[in-house]
N, C-alpha and C positions, 0 to 999 in steps of 0.2 A: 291338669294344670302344669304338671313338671315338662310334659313333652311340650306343651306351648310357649313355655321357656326356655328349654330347648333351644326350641324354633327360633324364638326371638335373637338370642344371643347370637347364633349363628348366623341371622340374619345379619345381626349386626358385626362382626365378625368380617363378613363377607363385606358388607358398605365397608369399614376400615380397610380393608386389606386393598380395595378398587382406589379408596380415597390415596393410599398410600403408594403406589404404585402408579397413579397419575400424578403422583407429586415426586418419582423418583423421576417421571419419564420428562419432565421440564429440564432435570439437568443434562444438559447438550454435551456432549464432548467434542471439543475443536481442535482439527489439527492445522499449524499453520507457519507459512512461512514469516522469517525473526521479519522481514519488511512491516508485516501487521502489527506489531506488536503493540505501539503505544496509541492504534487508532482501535484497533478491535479491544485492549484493555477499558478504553473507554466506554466501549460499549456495551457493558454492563449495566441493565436496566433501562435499555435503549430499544436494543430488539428483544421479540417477546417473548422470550424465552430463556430463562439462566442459562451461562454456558462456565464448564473448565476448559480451558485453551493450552495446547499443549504447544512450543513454537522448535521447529529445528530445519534445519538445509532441506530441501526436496530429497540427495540425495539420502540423505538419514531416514525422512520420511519414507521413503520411495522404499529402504530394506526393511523399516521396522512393518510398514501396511502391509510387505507382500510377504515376509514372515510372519504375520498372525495366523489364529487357527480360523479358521469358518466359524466356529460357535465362538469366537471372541467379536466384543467392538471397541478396538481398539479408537474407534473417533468414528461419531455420528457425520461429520461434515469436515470435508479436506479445504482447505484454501489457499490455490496454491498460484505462484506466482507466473508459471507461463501453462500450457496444456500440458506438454509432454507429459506432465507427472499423472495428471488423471487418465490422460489415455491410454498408457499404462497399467492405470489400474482398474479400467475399465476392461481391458484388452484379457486380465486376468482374472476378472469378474469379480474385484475386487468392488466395485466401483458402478453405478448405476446410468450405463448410458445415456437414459432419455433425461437424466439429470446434472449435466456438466453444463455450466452457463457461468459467461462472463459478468462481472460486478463492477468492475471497477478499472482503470489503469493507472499505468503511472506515467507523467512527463518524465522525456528523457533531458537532462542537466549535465552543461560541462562543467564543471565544478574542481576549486584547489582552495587548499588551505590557506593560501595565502587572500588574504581578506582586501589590499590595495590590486589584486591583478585585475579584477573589471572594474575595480572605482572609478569613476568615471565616465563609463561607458552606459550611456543611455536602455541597450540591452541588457547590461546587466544587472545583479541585485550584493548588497554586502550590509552584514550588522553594523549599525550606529554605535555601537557601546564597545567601548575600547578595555573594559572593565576584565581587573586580570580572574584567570579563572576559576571560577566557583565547583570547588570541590562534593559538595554538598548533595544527597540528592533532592529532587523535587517531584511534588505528586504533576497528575496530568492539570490539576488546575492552575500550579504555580507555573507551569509550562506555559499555559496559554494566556496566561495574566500579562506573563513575563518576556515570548518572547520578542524580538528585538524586532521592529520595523524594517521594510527594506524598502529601496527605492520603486518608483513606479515600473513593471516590465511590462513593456506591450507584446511580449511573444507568452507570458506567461500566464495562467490559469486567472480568472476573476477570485482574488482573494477577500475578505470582508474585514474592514475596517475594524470592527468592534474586537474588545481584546477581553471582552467575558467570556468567561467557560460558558458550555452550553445547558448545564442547568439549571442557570442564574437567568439566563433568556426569559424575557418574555413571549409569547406569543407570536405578537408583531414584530420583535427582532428578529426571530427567528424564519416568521414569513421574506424579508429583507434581505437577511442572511443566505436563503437558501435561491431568491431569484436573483440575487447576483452570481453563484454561481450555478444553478442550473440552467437559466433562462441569459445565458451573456449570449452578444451578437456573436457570432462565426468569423474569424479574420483570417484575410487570404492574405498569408505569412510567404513568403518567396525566399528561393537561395541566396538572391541577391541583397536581401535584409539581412540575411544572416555571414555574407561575405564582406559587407560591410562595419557588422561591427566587429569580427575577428581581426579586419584592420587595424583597429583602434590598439589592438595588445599583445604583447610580443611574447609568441608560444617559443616553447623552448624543450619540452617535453611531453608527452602524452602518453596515460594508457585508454587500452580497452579492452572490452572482451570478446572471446572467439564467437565469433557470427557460427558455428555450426550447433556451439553448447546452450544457448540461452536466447531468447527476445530481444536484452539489452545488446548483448552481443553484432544482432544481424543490425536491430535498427543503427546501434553507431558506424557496422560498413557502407548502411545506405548512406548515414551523413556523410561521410568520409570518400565514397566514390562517385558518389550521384552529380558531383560539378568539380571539373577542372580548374576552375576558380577558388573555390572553395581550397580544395586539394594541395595548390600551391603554396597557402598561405596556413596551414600546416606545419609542426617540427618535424625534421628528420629523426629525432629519435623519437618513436612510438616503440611499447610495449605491451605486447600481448598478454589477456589472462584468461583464466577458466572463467574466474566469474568475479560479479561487482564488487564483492566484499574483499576479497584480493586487489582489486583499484583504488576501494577507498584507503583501506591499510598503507597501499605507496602512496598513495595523493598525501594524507595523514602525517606521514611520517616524515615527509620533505624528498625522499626518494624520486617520485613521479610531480611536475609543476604543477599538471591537471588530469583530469580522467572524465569519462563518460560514462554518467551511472544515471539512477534512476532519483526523482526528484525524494519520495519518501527516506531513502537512504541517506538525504542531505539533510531534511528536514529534522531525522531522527538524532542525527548526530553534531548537526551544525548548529543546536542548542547552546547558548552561551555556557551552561554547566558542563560541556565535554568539548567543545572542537568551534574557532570561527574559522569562517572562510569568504570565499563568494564562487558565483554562478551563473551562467547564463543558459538561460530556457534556449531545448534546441526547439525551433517551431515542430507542430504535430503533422503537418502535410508534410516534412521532410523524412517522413521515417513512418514504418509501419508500426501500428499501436502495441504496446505492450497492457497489454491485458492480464489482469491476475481472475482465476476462475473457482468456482466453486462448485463442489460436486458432494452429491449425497451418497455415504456410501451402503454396499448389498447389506452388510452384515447392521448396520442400525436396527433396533428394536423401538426407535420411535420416528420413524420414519416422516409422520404428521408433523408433529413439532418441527422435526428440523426443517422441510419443504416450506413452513411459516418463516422461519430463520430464514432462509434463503431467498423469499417473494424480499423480507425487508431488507436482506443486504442490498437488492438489484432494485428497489420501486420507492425506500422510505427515504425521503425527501432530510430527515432529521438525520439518517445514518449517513447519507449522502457526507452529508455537511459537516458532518464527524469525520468521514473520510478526509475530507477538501482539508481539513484542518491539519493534517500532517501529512502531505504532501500529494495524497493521490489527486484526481480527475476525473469525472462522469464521465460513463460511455459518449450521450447526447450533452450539447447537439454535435453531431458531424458537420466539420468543416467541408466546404464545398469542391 
């Protein structure tokens, strides 16, 4: 009788110890860049699997990943905002080759602090609310309750009217929501739209970033060399930087008029509680995509889970739509 209790206990023993161990392996560890922050914070209870999200520079990322030991995991899944950084750590086998795959990008935006510099302008977009500024913080739902309409942009991503958080949605809002922007038609955007509305407003300075270090970078020297047209009508004083967060800072500060950064970065900070501005959407056929990528890494111990994580960042229609909401843009459809 005693070894059959034994047995049982141990049996059961063994069931807790399985139960507890697939309920350590749901929490994810995410590393990612500060760009995600306020759409992947969102997505808690979203995609199917809990995650900690840890957020800092590629470069930070790039020393703390490649200084871990092997028997650490420092982060089950990287998200990072151009390739160089996973294929790196891919390269150091850090990083799971057959598993590095695009999710998402970002429209690239000329964007300045100054809120009247595209008023006006049919391309562009600027907050209605003149409202001085709110110090306060606010959760992601008072964000999306709250924030500020912009005028109609035909260069810019299909946005959705409705200003409920997403899990006040019903259903069918959400069916609506998401075929406006994943199912919008394809527009064949030209330089010559976009030379025509730089007409309308008188640049006076510009930064950007080095085309060798970064995505944003190269795409702004396509914008920038790709038409003589274009070109001309251009400031003489341009300033270079490493990278975008450097551009937004001058843009911010009154230093730089405008800068070319990425649309998330506007989104995040061009919230009435921190910073107004305006912007104009650069078209997507003028520029190669800036794509942020996701990759699973060698040392993961729940490797399953996170590969789930991943199918929903790239195919769920509802994360999709999380994303749209602070700034990003689906891969599809491809403009023609």
């Amino acid at each position: 009788m005693l070894s059959k209790a034994l047995k049982a206990l141990g049996s059961a023993l063994t069931l807790w110890g399985a139960l507890t161990m697939c309920g350590s392996a749901a929490e994810l560890k995410v590393c990612a860049v500060p760009q995600l922050y306020l759409a992947l914070e969102h997505l808690h209870g979203v995609l199917p699997h809990d995650f900690t999200a840890r957020y800092d520079t590629p470069s930070a990322l790039a020393e703390r990943l490649m200084a871990a030991a092997d028997t650490t995991t420092e982060c089950d899944l990287l998200l990072s905002s151009d390739e160089r950084l996973p294929i790196t750590l891919i390269r150091a086998k850090k990083g799971l080759g057959s598993a590095m795959l695009p999710f998402t990008r970002a429209p690239l935006v000329l964007w300045s602090a100054d809120p009247a510099l595209f008023a006006g302008n049919p391309l562009g977009s600027k907050p209605t609310s003149d409202a001085p500024v709110d110090t306060t913080c606010a959760t992601p739902e008072d964000i999306l309750a709250e924030r500020p309409q912009h005028a109609p942009d035909p260069w810019d991503e299909p946005t959705p009217t409705t200003t409920k958080s997403p899990e006040s949605m019903t259903q069918a809002e959400w069916d609506r929501y998401v075929n406006t922007i994943l199912l919008s038609a394809a527009r064949s955007d030209t330089n010559e739209e976009l030379y025509q509305a730089l007409k309308q407003v008188k640049l006076n300075s510009l930064a950007y970033a080095d085309a060798h270090l970064t995505p944003v970078g190269y795409a702004a020297r396509q914008v920038m060399t790709d038409s003589r047209k274009i070109k001309a009508l251009l400031p003489s004083k341009r300033y270079r930087y490493e990278h975008e967060y450097q551009i937004y800072e001058q843009v911010r500060s009154g230093a730089v008029q405008c800068g070319l950064v990425t649309k998330p970065l506007v989104v995040e900070s061009a919230h009435p509680s921190t910073v107004r501005g305006s912007y104009l959407t650069i078209p997507r056929r003028g520029h190669a995509d800036i794509q942020y990528y996701v990759l699973l890494m060698e040392q993961s111990k729940d490797k399953v889970e996170a590969q789930e994580l991943m199918r929903s960042l790239r195919h769920d229609a509802k994360v999709q739509a999380i994303l749209n909401h602070y700034g990003f843009a689906p891969l599809a459809p491809e403009e023609p």
